[in-house]
N, C-alpha and C positions, 0 to 999 in steps of 0.2 A: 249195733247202731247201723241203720242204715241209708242215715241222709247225709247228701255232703254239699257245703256250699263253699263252692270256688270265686273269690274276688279278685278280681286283678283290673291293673291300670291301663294296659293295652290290650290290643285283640292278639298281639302274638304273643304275649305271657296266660293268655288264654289259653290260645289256642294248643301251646304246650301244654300249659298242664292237665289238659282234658286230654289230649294226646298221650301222657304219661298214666294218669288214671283210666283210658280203658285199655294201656296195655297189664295191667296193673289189674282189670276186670276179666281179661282174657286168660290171665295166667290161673284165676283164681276161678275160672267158669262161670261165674258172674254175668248179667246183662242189667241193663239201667231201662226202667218203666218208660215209654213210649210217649204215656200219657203224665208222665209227674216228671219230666226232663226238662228243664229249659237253659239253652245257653242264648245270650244275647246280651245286647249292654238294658242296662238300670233305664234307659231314657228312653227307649221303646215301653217304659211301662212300669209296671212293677209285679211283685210276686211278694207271697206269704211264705215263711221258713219257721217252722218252730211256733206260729200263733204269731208272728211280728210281722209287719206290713212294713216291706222293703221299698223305698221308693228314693226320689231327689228330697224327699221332706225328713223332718227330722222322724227316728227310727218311732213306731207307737204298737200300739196292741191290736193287732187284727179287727174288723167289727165282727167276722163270725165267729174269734175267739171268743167275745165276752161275748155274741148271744149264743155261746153253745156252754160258758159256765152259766149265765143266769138259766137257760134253760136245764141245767143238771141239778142247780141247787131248785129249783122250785118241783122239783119231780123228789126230793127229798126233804 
């Protein structure tokens, strides 16, 4: 596996434990994608994890998740 979503209630319980995970990525020679990284709070926005649409609203199903299963199932 190699997605990790980190939730916390403050910026310093953040900021530890990204602080903990990339010593935790250094030890392991590991680096984290540039372009699929984001740390920040929930209300500058949102973000997709897993096919789910992360936001202030309640949790739902991405919209390119389901157009990318109806476009799978019509190709079958």
């Amino acid at each position: 596996m190699d997605d990790i979503l980190i939730l916390s209630h403050t910026r310093w319980q953040n900021r530890k434990a990204v602080s903990i995970l990339s010593e935790y990525f250094t030890q392991l020679g590991l680096t984290k994608h540039p372009d699929k990284t984001f740390i920040g709070r929930i209300d500058q926005g949102f973000f997709i994890f897993f096919g789910y649409h992360f936001s202030r609203t309640p949790l739902q199903l991405a919209s390119q998740t389901v157009r990318k299963h109806v476009e799978r199932m019509l190709q079958l």
